[in-house]
N, C-alpha and C positions, 0 to 999 in steps of 0.2 A: 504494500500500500504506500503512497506516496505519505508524508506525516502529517497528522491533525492538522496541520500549520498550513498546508498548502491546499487543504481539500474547498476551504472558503473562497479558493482565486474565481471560481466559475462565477458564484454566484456577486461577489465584489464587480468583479470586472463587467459584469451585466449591471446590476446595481448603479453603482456609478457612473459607468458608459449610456445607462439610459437619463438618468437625472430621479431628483425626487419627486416631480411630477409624476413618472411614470410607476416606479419602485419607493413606496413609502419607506420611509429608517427602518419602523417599524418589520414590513417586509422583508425588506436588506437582512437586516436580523433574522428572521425566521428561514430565511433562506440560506443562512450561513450554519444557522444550529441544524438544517436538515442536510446539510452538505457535508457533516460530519458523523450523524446519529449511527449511519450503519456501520460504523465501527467500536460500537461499544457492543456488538456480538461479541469481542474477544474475551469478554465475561463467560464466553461461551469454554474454556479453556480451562476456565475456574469450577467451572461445572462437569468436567468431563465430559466435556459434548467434542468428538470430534472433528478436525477442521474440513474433513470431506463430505461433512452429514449436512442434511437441509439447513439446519440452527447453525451451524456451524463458521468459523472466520470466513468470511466473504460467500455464503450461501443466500439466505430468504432474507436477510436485510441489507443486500447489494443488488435486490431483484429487478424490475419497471416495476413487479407488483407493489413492493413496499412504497417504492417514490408515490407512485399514483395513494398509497394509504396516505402517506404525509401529506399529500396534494390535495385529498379529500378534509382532512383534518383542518390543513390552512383553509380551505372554503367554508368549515364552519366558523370559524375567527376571522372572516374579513371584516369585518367594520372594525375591530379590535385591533387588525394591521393596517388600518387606515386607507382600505385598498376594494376594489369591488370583488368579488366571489372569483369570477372566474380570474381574473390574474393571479390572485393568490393561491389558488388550485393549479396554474398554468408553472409561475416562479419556484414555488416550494414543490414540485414534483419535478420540472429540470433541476434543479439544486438536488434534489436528493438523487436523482438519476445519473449526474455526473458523479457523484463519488464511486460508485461500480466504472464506470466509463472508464474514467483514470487510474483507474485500481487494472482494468483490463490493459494497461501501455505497462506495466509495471514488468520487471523482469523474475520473480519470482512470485513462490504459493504454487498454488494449485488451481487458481483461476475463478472466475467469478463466477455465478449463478443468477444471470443476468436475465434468465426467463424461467426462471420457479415462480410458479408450480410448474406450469406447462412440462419441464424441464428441469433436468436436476445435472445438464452439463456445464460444468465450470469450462469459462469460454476468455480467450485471453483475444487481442487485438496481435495482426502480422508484425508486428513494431514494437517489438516490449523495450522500449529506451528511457521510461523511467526506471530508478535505481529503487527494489524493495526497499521497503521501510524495516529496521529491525522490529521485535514485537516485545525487547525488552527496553526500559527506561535506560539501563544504564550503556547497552550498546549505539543508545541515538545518541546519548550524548557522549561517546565517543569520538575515534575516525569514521567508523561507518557512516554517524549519523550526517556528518559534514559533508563526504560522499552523497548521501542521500540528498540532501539542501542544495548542494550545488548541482546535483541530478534534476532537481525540482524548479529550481530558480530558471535554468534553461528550457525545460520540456513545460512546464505548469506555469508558474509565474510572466515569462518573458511574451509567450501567445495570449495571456490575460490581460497583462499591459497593453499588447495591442491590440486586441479586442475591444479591452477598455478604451481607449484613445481613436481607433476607427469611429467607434459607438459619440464620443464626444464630438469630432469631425462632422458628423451625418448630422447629427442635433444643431449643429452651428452654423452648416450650411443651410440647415431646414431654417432656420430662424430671418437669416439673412438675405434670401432667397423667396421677393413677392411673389413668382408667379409660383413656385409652388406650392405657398400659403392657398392661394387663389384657386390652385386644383382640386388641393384637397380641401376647401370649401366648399366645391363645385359638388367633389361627391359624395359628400356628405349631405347633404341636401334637397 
């Protein structure tokens, strides 16, 4: 897994790149704590659960199902995220859905479970060029872990920043730009 640290760049980089107009703080926030949740499975470890079993580290809460759960979850708290129903069910279900995403670029595990139920094959991406995460405390903050950070700052981080900064580009030019005020008035209408 890439580190807690890095799993918030998806939903940051959207967040930010769209404005607070679009993405309430509030939002931002929920999208950042569901961009991380599927990895507190590793309770699963403590439990004797498996890492290849459905419960298991990167099983049914790195799924689409679970995102779509949390995605449902944020549609019953939007007025509470400041935000209409369906964006909040739209934001907090990508944000949880990329933590499996980027878990599948990683170069180690056993791979995700990115369609449980349906499925119980853990599925990796052709490209594993993020650096796993250790799964203990004391080997992140080692040399691995710095490996790992500078694994992540390149493949997560540096495409977030530019995501994030395209997304602020498009908004600036939207703003600055009457006639396409004036179209999309048009179809709105």
């Amino acid at each position: 897994m890439p580190t807690i640290l890095s799993h918030p760049a998806v939903p940051l980089a959207l967040g930010l790149g769209l404005g607070t107009r679009i993405i309430s703080p509030r939002l931002l926030a929920a999208g950042a704590v569901a961009s991380v949740l599927p990895d507190l499975d590793v309770l699963a470890f403590r439990l004797n659960v498996s890492y290849t079993e459905a419960f298991g580290h990167r099983g049914a809460s790195h799924s689409v199902a679970f995102a779509l759960l949390l995605g449902a979850f944020a549609l019953l708290f939007a007025s509470q995220l400041h935000t209409s129903r369906g964006r909040a069910f739209t934001f907090v279900a990508f944000s949880a859905a990329s933590h499996g995403l980027l878990d599948m670029f990683t170069n180690g595990g056993h791979g995700v479970a990115l369609w449980w139920p349906l499925s119980s094959d853990r599925l990796f991406f052709p490209w594993q060029v993020i650096e796993a995460s250790p799964l203990s405390l004391r080997r992140i903050l080692g040399g691995r872990g710095l490996e790992v950070l500078q694994s992540e700052l390149l493949w997560v981080w540096l495409p977030a920043v530019v995501a994030c900064g395209a997304l602020l580009l498009w908004r600036r030019r939207e703003r600055s730009n009457p006639s396409f005020k004036r179209t999309r008035l048009r179809r709105s209408a």
